[in-house]
C-alpha positions as CSV (number, residue, x, y, z in Angstrom):
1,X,-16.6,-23.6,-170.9
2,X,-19.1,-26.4,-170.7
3,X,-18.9,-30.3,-169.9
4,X,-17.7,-31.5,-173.5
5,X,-19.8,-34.5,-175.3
6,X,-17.1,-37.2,-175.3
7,X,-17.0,-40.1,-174.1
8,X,-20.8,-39.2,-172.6
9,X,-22.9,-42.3,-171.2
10,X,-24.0,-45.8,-172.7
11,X,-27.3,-46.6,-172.9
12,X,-27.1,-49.9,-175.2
13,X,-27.5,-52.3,-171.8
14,X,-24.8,-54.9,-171.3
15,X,-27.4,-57.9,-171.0
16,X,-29.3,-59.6,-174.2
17,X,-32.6,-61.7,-174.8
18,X,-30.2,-64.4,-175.6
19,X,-26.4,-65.0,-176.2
20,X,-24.6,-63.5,-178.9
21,X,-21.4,-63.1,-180.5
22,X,-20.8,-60.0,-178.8
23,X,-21.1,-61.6,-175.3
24,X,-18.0,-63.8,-175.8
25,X,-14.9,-62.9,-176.1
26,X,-13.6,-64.3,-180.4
27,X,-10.3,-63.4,-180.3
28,X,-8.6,-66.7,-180.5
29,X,-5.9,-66.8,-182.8
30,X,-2.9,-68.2,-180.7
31,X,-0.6,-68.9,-183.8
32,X,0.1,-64.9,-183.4
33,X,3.0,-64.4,-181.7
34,X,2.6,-61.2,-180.8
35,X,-0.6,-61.8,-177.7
36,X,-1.8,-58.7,-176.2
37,X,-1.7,-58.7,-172.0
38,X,-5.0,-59.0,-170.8
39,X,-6.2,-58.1,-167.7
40,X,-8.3,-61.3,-166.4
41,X,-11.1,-58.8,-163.9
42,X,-13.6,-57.3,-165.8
43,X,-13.0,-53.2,-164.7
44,X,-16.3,-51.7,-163.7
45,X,-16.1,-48.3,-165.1
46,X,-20.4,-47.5,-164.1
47,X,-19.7,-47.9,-160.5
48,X,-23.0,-49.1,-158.7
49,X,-25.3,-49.5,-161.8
50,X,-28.4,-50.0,-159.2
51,X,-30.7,-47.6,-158.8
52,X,-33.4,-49.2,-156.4
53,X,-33.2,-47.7,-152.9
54,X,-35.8,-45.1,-152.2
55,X,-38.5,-47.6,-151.3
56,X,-36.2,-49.5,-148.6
57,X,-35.3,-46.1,-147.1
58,X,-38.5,-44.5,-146.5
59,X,-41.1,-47.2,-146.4
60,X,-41.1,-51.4,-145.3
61,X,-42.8,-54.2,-146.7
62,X,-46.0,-56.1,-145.5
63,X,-48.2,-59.0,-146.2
64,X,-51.5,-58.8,-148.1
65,X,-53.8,-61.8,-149.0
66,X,-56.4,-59.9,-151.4
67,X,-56.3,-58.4,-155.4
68,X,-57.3,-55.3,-153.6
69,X,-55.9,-53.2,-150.7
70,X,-58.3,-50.6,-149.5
71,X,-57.7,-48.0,-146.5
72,X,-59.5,-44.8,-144.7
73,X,-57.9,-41.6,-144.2
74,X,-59.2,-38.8,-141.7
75,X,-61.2,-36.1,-143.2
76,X,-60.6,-32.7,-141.5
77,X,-61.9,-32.0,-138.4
78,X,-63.5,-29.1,-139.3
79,X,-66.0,-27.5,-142.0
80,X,-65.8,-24.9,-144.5
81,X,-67.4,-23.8,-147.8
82,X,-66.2,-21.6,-150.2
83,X,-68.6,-21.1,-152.4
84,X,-71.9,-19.4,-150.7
85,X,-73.9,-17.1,-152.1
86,X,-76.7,-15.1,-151.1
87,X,-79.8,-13.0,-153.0
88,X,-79.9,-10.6,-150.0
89,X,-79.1,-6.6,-150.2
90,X,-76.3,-5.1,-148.3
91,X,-77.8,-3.6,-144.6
92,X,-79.9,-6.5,-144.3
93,X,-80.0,-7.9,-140.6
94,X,-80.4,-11.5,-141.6
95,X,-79.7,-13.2,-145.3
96,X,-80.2,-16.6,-146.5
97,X,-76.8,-18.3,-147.9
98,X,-77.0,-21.7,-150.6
99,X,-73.9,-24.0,-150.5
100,X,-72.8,-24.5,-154.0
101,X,-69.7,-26.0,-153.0
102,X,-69.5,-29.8,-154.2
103,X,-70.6,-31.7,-150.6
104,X,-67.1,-33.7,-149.8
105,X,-67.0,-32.1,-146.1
106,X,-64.9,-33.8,-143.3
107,X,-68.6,-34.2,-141.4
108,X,-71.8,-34.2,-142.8
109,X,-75.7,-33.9,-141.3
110,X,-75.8,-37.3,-140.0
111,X,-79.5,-36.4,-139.8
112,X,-79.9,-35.4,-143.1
113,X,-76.3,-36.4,-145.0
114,X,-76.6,-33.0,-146.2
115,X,-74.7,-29.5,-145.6
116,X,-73.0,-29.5,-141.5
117,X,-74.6,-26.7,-140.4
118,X,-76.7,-26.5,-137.6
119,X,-79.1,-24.1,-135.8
120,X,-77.1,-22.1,-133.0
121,X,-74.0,-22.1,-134.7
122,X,-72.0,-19.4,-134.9
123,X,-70.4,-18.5,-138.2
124,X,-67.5,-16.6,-140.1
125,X,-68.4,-15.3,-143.1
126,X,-66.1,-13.6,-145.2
127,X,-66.2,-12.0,-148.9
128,X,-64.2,-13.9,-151.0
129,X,-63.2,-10.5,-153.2
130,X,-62.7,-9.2,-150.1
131,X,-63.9,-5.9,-148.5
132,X,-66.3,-7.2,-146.1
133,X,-66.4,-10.3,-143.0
134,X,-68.9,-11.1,-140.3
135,X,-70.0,-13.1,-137.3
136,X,-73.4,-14.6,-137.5
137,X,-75.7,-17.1,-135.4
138,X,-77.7,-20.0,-138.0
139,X,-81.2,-19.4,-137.3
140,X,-82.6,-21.7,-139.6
141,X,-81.1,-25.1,-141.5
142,X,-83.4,-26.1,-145.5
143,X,-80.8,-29.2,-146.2
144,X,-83.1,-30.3,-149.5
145,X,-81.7,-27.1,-151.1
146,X,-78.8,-26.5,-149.0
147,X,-79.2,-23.2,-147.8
148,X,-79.3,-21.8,-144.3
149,X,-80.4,-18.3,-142.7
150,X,-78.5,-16.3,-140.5
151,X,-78.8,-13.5,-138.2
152,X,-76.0,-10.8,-137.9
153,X,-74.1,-9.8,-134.9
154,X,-73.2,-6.6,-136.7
155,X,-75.9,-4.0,-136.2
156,X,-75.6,-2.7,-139.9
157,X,-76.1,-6.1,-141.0
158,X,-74.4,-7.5,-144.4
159,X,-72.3,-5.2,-146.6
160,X,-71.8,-4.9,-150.2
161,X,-73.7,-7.7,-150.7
162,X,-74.5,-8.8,-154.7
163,X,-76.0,-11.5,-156.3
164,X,-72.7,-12.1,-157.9
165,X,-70.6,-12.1,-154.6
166,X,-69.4,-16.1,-153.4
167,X,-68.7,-15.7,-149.8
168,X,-66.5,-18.0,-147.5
169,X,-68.1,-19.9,-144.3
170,X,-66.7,-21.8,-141.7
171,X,-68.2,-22.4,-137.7
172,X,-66.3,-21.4,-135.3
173,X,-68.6,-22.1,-132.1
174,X,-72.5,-21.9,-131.0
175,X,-74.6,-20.1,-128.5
176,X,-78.0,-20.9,-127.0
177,X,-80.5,-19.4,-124.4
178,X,-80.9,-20.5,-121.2
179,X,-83.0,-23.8,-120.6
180,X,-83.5,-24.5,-124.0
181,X,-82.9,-28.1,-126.1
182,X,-79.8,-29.3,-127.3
183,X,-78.3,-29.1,-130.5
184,X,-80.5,-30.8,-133.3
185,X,-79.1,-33.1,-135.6
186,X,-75.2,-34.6,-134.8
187,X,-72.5,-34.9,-137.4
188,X,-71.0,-38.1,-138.6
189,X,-67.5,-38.4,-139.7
190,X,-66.4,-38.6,-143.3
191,X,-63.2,-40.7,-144.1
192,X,-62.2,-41.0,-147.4
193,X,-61.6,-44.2,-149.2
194,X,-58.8,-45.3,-150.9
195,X,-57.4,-48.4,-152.9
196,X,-54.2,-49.6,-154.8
197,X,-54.3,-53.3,-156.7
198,X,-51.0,-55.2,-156.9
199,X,-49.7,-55.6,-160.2
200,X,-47.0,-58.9,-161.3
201,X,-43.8,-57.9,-162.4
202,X,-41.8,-61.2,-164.0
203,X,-38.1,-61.2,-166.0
204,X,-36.3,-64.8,-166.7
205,X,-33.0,-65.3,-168.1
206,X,-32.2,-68.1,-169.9
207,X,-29.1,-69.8,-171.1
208,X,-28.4,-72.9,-173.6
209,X,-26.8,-75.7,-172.0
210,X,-24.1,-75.5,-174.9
211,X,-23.0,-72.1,-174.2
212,X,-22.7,-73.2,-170.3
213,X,-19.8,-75.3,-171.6
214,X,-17.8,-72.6,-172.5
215,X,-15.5,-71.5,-170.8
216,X,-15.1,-67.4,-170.4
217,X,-11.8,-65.5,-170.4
218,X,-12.3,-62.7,-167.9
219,X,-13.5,-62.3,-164.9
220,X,-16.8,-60.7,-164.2
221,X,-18.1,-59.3,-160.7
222,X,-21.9,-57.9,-159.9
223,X,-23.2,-55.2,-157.8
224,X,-23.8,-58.0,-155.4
225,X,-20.6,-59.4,-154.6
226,X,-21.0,-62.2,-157.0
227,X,-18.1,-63.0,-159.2
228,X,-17.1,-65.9,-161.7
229,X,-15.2,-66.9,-165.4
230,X,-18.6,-67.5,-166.8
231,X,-20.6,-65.2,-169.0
232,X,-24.1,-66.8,-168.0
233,X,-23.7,-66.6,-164.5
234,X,-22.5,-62.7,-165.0
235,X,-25.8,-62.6,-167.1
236,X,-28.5,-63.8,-164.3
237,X,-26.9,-62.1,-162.0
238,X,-26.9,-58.8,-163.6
239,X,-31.0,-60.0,-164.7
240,X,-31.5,-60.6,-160.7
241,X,-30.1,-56.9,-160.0
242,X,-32.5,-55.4,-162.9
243,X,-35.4,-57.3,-161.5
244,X,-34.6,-55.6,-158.3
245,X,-34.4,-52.0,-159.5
246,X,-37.9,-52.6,-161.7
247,X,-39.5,-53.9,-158.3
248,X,-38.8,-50.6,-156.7
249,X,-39.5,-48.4,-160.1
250,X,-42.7,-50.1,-161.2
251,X,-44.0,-49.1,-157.5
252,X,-43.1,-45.2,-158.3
253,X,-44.2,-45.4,-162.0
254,X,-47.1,-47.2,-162.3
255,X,-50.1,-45.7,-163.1
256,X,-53.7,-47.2,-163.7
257,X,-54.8,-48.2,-167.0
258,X,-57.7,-46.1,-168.0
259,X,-61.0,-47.2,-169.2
260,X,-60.6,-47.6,-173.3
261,X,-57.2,-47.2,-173.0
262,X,-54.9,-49.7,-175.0
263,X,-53.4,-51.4,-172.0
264,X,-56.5,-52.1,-170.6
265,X,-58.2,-54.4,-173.2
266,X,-54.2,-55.6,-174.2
267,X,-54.2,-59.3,-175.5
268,X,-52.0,-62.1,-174.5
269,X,-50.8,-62.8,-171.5
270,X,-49.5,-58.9,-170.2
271,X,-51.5,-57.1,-168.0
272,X,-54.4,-54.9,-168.6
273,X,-54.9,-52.9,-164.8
274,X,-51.7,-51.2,-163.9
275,X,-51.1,-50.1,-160.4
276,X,-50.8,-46.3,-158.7
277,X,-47.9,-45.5,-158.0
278,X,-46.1,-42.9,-155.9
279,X,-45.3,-40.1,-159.2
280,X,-48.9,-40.8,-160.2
281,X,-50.7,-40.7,-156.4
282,X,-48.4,-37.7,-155.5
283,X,-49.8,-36.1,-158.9
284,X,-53.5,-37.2,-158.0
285,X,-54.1,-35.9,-154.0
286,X,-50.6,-34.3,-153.4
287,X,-48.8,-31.2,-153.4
288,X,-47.0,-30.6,-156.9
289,X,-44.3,-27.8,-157.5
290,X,-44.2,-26.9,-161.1
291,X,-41.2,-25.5,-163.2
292,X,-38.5,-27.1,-161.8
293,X,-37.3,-27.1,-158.0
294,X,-37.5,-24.2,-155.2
295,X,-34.5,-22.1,-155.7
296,X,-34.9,-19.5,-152.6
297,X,-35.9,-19.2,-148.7
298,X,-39.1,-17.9,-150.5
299,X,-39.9,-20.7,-152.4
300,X,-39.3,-22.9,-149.1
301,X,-41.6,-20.4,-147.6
302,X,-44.1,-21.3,-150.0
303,X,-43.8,-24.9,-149.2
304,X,-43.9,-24.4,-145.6
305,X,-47.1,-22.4,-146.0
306,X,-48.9,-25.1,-147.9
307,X,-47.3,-28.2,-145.1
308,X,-48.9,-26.1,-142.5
309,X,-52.7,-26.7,-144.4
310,X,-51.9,-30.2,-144.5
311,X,-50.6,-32.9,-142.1
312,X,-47.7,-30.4,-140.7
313,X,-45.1,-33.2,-140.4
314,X,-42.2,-31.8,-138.5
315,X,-39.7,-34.4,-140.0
316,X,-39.5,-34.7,-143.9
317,X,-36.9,-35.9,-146.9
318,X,-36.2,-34.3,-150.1
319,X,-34.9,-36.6,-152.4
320,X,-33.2,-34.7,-155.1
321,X,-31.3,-35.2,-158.4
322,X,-28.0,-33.4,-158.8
323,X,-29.0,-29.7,-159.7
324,X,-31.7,-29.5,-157.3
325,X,-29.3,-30.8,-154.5
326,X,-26.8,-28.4,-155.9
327,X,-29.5,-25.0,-155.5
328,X,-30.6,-26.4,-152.2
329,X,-26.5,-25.8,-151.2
330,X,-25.9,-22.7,-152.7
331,X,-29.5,-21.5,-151.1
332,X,-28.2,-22.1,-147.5
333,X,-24.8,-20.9,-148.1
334,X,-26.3,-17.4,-149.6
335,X,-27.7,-17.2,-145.7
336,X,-24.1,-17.4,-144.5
337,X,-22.0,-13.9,-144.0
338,X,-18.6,-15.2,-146.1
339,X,-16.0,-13.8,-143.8
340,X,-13.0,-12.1,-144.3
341,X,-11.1,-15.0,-143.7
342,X,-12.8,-17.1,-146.6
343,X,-15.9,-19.0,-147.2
344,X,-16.9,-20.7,-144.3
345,X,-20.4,-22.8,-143.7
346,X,-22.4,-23.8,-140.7
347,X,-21.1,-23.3,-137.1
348,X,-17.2,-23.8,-137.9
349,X,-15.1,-21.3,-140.1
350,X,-13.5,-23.7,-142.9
351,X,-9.0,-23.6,-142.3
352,X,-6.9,-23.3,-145.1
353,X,-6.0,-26.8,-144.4
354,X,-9.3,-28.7,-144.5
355,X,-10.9,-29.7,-146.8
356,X,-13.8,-27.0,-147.8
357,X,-17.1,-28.9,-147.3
358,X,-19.6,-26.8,-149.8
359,X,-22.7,-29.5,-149.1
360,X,-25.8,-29.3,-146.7
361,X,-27.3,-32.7,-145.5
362,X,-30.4,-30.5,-143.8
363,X,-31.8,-27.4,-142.5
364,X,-35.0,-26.5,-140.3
365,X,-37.5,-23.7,-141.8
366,X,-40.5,-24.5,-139.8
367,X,-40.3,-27.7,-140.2
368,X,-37.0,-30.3,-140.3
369,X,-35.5,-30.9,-143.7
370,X,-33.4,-33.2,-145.3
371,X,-32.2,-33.8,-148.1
372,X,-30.7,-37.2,-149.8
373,X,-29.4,-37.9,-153.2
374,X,-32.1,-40.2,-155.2
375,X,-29.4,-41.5,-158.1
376,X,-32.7,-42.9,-159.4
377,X,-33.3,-39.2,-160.7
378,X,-29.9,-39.2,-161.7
379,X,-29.4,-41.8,-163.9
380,X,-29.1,-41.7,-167.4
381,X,-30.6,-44.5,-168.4
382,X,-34.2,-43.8,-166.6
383,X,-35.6,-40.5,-165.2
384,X,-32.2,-38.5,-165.3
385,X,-31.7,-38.4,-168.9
386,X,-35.1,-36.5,-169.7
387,X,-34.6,-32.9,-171.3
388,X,-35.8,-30.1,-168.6
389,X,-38.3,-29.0,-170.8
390,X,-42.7,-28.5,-170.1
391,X,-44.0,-31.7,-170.5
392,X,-41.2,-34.3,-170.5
393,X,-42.4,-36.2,-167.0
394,X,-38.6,-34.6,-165.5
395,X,-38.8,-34.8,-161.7
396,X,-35.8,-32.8,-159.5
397,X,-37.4,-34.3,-156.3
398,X,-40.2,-36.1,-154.2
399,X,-40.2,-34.7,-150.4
400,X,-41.2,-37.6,-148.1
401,X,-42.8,-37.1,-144.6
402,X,-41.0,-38.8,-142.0
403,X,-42.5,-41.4,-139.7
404,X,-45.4,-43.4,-139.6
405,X,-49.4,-42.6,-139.7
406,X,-52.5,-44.6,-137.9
407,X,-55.0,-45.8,-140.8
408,X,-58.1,-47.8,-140.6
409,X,-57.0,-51.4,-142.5
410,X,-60.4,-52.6,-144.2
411,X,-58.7,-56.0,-144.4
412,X,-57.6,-56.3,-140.6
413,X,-60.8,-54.1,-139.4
414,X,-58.8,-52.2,-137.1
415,X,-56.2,-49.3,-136.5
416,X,-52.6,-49.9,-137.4
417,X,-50.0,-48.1,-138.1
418,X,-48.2,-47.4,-140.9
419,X,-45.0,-46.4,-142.8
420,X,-46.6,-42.9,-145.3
421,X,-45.0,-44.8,-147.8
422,X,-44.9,-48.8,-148.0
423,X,-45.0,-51.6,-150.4
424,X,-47.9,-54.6,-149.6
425,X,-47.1,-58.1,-151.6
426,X,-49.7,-61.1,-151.9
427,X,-48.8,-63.8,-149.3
428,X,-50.2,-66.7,-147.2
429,X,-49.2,-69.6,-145.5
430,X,-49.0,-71.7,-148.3
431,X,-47.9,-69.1,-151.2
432,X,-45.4,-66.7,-150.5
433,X,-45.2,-63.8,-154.0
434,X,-43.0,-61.1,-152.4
435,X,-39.8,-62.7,-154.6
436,X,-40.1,-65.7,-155.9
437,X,-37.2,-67.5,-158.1
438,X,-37.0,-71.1,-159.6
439,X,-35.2,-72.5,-161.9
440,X,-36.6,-75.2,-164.7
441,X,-35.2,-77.0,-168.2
442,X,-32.9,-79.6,-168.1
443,X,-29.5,-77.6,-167.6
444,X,-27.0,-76.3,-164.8
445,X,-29.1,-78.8,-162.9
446,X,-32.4,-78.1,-163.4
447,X,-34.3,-81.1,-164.3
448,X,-37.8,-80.1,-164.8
449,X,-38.4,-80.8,-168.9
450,X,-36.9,-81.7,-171.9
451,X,-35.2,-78.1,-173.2
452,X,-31.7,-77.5,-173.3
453,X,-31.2,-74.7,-171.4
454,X,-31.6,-73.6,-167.8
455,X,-34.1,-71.1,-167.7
456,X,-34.2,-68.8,-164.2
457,X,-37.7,-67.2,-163.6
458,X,-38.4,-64.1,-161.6
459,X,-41.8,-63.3,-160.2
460,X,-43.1,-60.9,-157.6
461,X,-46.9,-59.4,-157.0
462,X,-46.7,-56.3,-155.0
463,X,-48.5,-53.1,-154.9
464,X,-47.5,-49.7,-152.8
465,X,-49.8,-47.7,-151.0
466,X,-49.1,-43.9,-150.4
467,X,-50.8,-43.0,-147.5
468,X,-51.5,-39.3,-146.7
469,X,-50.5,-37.8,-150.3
470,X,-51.5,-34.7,-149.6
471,X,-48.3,-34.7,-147.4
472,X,-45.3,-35.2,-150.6
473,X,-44.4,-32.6,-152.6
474,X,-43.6,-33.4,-155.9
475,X,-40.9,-31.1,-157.8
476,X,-41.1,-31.4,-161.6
477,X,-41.1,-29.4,-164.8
């Protein structure tokens, strides 16, 4: 048996570019005697049609005065390089090694701005097909060419060396003689620089002031509490409510408009930057699981394994769609030993006479989990109604670290911290863009110019800045 297609989902959206016949209700012909009963409160069969959440869950909003938002992240503390290789013969005592590795350390030669490695530092050097590692002391530092020497501690010297071998490096320490100089040359951190622009997301409704003068004949209620006999009012507030779902989607959708691209030499008045958002960011410097969603403790493993090469966050969200929230269940309750008495879950055996709970909210596998429906991924209308097929931009999930992180603001000059995830909008004393509305034309009381209508204008400039991406986990096909 499968979930039949009937009656399946409406996608035609309720709200038009301007009224129609099909907003009003046209059936009145009161010479028949035989009326229908009406119910006068409009029934509201989608539930919460909202989708925006996400972003006022994990993140907060700020001020920003500037077309650009620039920050610094930490580099590692440490130094390695992957790709060394040397022209020495295996049972050679010393050997020169050449960096080929592309120079983006988390510290580089302040002396030089070249490869960080410095005489008297003791290295690791390990064969990167593996079969052979080794301790050795940097006797001498060429930083033009990017090579250093080394001396071994083993007394066979170097095995299986080739000209084709690419061996790993990293320092784990130094050693000197007695009364000799100090280290030569110092290193000079490397932070990484990154930058988001704000982007202006607008909607208006508008309304003739004949068609305010007529009088609806059921009553209409919104998502937010508003209510009323009118058709237009039903109609801005239902644009208000979309305006406030595409504030929170533009931030995880946008994406930057590439040079030559269409969109960014577009005509007109529409915009021609875009923005990053989250989807793209998370894509760019993050962690990305391909194929769908982890399904076992292994896959989890494999996550955990990969956290604990990056920020190792103890406290993180998965926000899921409906399947993956469904595997993350039956994963955890595979781990439980079913008893004789019936399924039972967590610390308490389930009684015949309560209700069977058969949903997680969290577990802990190295680090904390938890997991939270995202009806964003759910909905039919946006991401939830893409085919699960290679290719189709399908997501199942987006783990968020918890907390906050300290980042160097270029525009306040100083440490501050900061939600991973928050949203900056343009602002200053005089000019306030995080959500502004207005109404003009010359009806429902607006008295601004000479068109019949009232005309209610949305406008907001905002921009979101991810900060430590290589801490998400993005779960798509």
């Amino acid at each position: 048996m499968a979930v039949q297609s009937v009656p399946g989902f409406q996608l035609q959206p309720s709200a038009q570019q301007v009224p129609l016949k099909s907003n009003y209700i046209t059936n009145f012909d009161f010479l028949n005697q035989y009326l229908p009963d009406t119910y006068e409160k409009e029934f509201e069969r989608y539930g919460n049609r909202t989708v925006a959440s996400f972003l006022r869950m994990v993140g907060a909003e700020m001020p920003s005065n500037s077309d650009l938002i620039k920050w610094a992240e930490q580099g590692r503390l440490h130094t390695k390089y992957v790709d060394c290789t040397t022209t020495i013969l295996a049972g050679s005592a010393v050997a020169t090694f050449t960096v080929n590795d592309t120079l983006i350390p988390a510290f580089v030669n302040a002396a030089s701005g070249s490869i960080a490695i410095r005489v008297g530092q003791t290295l690791m050097i390990t064969a990167n097909a593996g079969g052979a590692n080794h301790k050795a002391i940097v006797t001498a530092v060429d930083t033009a060419l990017k090579t250093f020497d080394v001396a071994f501690y083993d007394a066979a010297g170097i095995t299986n060396a080739a000209n084709t071998d690419k061996w790993t490096v990293f320092i784990y320490g130094s050693e000197f003689k007695k009364g000799t100089n100090g280290m030569v040359g110092s290193l000079e951190s490397d932070d990484e620089i990154f930058e988001n622009s704000p982007i202006i997301i607008k909607d208006k409704y508008a309304v003739s002031g004949s068609d305010m003068a007529q009088i609806g004949w059921v009553e209409v209620t919104t998502e937010n509490g508003a209510s009323g006999y009118l058709w237009y009012l039903k109609s801005e507030h239902e644009t208000r409510l979309r305006f406030d779902d595409y504030l929170e989607t533009s931030m995880i959708e946008a994406v930057p408009a590439e040079a030559g691209s269409g969109a960014a030499s577009a005509a007109g008045d529409v915009g021609n930057k875009g923005s990053q958002g989250v989807f793209y960011v998370v894509n760019l410097r993050g962690n990305v699981w391909g194929g769908g969603f982890p399904v076992t403790l292994a896959d989890f493993d494999t996550i955990v394994s990969r956290l604990d090469k990056q920020g190792s966050i103890e406290e993180n969200v998965i926000f899921v769609d409906r399947n993956f929230s469904f595997s993350i269940d039956d994963m955890l309750a595979e781990q439980n030993s079913y008893g004789a008495g019936g399924t039972s879950y967590g610390l308490f055996e389930n009684d015949k006479d309560m209700a069977l709970n058969l949903g997680f909210t969290g577990f802990r596998r190295g680090y904390d989990f938890y997991k939270s429906d995202w009806k964003y991924l759910n909905d039919p209308t946006m991401r939830g109604g893409l085919p699960s097929v290679a290719g189709s931009g399908k997501v199942s999930g987006l783990l968020v670290p918890a907390g906050s992180t300290t980042v160097y603001d270029q525009i306040l000059g100083k440490n501050a911290k900061r939600p991973f995830l928050h949203v900056r909008y343009r602002a200053s004393e005089t000019e306030d863009r995080r959500y502004k509305t207005w109404i003009t034309g010359s009806a429902g009381g607006a008295e601004t110019s000479d068109l019949d209508a009232m005309e209610v204008n949305f406008l907001s400039e905002r921009a979101v800045c991810t900060l430590g991406a290589n801490n998400f986990f993005l779960f798509q096909n």
